[in-house]
LUMDREN-609956 format. One record per atom (N, C-alpha, C): y, x, z. Coordinates in steps of 0.05 Angstrom, whole numbers, padded with zeros to 5 digits, always signed. Atoms other than C-alpha are relative to their C-alpha. Layout:
! residues N
YXZ ...
//
This chain:
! residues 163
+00016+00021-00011 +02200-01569+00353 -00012-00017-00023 +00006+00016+00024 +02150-01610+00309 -00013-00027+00022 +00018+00030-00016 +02106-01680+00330 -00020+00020+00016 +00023-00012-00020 +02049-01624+00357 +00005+00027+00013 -00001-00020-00017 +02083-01574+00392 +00041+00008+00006 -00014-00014-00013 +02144-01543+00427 +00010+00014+00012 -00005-00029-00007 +02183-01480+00447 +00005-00002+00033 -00012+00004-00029 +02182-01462+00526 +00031+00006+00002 -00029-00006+00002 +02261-01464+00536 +00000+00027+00021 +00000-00029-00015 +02247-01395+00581 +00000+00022-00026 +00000-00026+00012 +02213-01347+00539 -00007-00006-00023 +00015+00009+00031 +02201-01388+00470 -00023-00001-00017 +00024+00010-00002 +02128-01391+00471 -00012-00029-00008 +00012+00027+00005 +02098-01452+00433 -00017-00007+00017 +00017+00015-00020 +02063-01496+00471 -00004-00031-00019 +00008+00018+00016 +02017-01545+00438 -00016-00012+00015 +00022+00011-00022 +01967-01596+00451 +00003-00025+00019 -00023+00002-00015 +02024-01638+00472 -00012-00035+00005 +00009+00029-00010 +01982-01703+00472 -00026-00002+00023 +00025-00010-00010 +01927-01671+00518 +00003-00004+00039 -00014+00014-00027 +01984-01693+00576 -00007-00021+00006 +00003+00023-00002 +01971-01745+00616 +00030-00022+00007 -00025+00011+00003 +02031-01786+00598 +00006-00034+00011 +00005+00031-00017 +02007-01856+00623 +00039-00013-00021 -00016+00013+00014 +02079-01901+00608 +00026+00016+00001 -00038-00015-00005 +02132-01847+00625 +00000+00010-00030 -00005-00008+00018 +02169-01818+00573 +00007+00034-00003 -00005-00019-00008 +02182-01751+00612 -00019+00012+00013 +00011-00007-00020 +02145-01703+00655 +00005+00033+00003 +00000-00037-00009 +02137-01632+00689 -00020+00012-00014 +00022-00026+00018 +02101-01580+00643 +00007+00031+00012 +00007-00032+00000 +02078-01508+00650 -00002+00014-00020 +00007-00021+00023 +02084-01459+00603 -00026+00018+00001 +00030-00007-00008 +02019-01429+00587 +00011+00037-00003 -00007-00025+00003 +02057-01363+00574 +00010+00015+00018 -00033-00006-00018 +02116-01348+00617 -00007-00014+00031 +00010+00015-00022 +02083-01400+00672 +00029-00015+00006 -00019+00016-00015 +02151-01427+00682 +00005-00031-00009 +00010+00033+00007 +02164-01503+00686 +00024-00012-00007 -00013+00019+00016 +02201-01549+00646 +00001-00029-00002 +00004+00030+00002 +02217-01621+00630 -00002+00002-00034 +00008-00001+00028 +02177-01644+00566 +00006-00032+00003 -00007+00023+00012 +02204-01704+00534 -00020-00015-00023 +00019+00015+00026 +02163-01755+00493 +00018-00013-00017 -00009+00015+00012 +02198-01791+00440 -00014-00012-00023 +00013+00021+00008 +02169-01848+00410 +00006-00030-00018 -00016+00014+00024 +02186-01887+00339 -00020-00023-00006 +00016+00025+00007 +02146-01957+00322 +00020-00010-00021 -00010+00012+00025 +02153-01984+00257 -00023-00024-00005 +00009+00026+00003 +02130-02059+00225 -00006+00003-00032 +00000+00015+00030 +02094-02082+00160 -00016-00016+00004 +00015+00022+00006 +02073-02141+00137 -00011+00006-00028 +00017-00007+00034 +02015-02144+00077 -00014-00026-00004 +00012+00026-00001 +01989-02210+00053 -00027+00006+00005 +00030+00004-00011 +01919-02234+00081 -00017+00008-00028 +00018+00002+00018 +01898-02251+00008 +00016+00005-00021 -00007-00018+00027 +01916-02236-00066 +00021-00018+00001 -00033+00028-00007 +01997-02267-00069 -00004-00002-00032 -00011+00010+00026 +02010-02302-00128 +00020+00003-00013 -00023-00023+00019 +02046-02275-00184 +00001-00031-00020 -00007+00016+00023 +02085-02322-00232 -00012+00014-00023 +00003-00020+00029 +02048-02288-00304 +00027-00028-00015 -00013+00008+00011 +02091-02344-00344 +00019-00010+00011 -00040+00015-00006 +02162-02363-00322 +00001-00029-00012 +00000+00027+00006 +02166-02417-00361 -00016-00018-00003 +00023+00023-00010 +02107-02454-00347 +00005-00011+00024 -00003+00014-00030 +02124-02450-00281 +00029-00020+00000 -00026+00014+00008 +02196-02475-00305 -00010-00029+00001 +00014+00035+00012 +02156-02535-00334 -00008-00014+00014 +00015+00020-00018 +02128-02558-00274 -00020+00013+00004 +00024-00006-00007 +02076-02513-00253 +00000-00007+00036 -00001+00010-00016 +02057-02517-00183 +00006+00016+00024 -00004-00017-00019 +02088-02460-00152 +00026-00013+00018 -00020+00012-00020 +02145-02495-00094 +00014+00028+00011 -00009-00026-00015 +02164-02430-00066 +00032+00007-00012 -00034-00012+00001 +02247-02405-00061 -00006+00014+00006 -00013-00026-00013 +02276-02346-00057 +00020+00002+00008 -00033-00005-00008 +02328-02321-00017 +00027+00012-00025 -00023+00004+00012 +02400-02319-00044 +00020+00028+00017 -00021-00017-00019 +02450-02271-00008 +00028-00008-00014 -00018+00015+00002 +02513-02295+00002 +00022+00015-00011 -00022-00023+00019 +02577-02252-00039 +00031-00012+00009 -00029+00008-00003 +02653-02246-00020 +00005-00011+00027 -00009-00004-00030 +02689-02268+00039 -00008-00040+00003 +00011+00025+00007 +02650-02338+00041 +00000-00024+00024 -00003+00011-00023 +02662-02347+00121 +00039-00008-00010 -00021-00002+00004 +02741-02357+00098 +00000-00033-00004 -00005+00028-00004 +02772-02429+00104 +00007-00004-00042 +00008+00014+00030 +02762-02468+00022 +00036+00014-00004 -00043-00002+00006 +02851-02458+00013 +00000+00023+00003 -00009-00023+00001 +02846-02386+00027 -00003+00015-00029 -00004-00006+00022 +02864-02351-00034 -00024+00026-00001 +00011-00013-00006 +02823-02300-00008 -00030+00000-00013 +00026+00011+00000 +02754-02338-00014 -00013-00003-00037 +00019+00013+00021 +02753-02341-00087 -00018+00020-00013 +00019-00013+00004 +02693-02323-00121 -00021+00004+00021 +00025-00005-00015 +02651-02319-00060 -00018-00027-00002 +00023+00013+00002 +02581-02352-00059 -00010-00006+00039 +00010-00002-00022 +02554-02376+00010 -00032+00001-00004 +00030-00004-00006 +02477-02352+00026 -00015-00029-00004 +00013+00027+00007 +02430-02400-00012 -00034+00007+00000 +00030-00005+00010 +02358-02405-00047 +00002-00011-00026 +00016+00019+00020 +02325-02410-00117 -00020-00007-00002 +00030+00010+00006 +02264-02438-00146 -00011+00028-00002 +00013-00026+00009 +02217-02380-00148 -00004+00011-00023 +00003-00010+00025 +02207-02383-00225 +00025+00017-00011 -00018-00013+00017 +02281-02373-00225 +00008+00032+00009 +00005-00030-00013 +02279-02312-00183 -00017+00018-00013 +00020-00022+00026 +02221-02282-00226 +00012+00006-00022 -00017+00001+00025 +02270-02293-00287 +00014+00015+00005 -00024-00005-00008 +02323-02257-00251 -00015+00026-00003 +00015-00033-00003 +02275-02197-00233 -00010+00007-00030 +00004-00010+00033 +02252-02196-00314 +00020+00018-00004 -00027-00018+00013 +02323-02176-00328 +00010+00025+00026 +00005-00034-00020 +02319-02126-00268 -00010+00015-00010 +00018-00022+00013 +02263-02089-00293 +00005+00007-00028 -00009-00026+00021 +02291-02082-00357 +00024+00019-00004 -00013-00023+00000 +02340-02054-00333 +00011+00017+00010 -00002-00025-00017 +02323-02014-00284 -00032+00016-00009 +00037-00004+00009 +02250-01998-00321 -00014+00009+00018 +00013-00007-00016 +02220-01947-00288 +00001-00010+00029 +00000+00004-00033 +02248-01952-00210 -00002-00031+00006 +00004+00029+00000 +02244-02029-00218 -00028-00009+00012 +00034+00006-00014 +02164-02033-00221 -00007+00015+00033 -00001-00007-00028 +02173-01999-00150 +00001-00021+00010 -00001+00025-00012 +02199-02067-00123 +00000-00032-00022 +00005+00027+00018 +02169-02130-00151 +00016-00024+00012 -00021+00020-00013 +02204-02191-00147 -00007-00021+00029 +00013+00007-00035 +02164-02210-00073 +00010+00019+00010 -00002-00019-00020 +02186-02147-00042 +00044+00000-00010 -00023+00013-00001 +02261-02165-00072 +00009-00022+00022 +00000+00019-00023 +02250-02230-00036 -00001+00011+00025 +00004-00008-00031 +02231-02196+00028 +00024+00016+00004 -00029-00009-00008 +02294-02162+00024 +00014-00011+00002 -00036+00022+00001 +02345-02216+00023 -00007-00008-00024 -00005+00019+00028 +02336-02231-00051 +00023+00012-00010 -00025-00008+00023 +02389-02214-00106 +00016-00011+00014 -00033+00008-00003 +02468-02221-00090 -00004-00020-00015 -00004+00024+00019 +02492-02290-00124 +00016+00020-00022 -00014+00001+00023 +02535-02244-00177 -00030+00017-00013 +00027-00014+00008 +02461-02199-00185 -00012-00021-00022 +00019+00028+00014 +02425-02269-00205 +00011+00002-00022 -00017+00015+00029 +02479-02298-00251 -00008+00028-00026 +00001-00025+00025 +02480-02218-00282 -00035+00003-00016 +00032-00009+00011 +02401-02214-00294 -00015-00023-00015 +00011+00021+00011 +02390-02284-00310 +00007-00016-00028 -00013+00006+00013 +02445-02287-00358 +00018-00022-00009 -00014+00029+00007 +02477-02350-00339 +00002-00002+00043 +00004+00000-00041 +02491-02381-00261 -00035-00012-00003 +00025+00003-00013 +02427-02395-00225 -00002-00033-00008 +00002+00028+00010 +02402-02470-00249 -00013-00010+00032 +00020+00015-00028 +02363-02488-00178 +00020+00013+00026 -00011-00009-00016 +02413-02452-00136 +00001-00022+00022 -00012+00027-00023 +02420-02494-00060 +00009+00016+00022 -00007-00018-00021 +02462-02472-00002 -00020+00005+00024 +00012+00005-00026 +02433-02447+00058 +00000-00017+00023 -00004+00022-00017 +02431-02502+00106 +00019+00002+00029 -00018-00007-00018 +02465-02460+00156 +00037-00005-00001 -00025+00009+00003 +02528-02472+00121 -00001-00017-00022 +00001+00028+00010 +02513-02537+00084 +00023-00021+00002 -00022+00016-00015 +02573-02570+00130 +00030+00008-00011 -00015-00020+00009 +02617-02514+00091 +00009-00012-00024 -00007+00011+00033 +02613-02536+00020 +00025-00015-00006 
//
């Protein structure tokens, strides 16, 4: 079986053309074999997938530390939260975990520098916007790429009440 055709389950005769049905909103119907003439149930199955692409050209930090300085980029990135972080503060359990926050964007670009070098090649595959669109770096990722903890780090507000 491929996306444009199918074997009659009688006498194994392809049968193509398979969008030439009039399928209206079902996902099933009665077919004929054009070979064998005998009749069958032909199944549609049907996959939808999502992207988003900016309208206009996105803005790329070129200097980190300009933007550090006060440039005028405002934008965070997501944080992802590490360790067992839903666990009550006294559980011995809990230590080391980070609860789901955000940085400053510059410092997120800083973080992805030390990604790409050292992931070189497969790195320039995901720039540090399409990082962001994934969740963003783990909190022990950041600290590891940035070479220190995160300086702008803030919790997620969802568990703000947590801290």
């Amino acid at each position: 079986m491929t996306a444009e055709s199918v074997q009659c389950p009688v006498c194994g005769e392809a049968q193509r053309d398979l969008w030439d049905y009039d399928w209206g909103t079902r996902e099933e119907l009665t077919a004929s074999c054009g070979s064998c003439n005998a009749q069958y149930t032909l199944i549609r199955h049907v996959s939808v997938s999502y992207e988003a692409r900016p309208i206009g050209p996105v803005a790329v930090v070129a200097d980190v530390d300009q933007a550090r300085a006060g440039g005028s980029d405002q934008r965070r990135a997501p944080v992802q939260g590490e360790g067992p972080y839903t666990l009550d503060h006294d559980d011995p359990r809990r230590a080391g975990a980070h609860y789901p926050g955000s940085v400053a964007w510059w410092e997120h670009a800083k973080a992805w520098e030390g990604y790409a070098q050292r992931f070189s090649g497969s790195a320039r595959d995901q720039d540090a916007a399409r990082i962001a669109q994934r969740g963003g770096f783990g909190y022990g990722e950041l600290t590891e790429y940035l070479g220190h903890e995160p300086e702008t780090w803030v919790i997620n507000p969802q568990f703000a009440d947590r801290q």
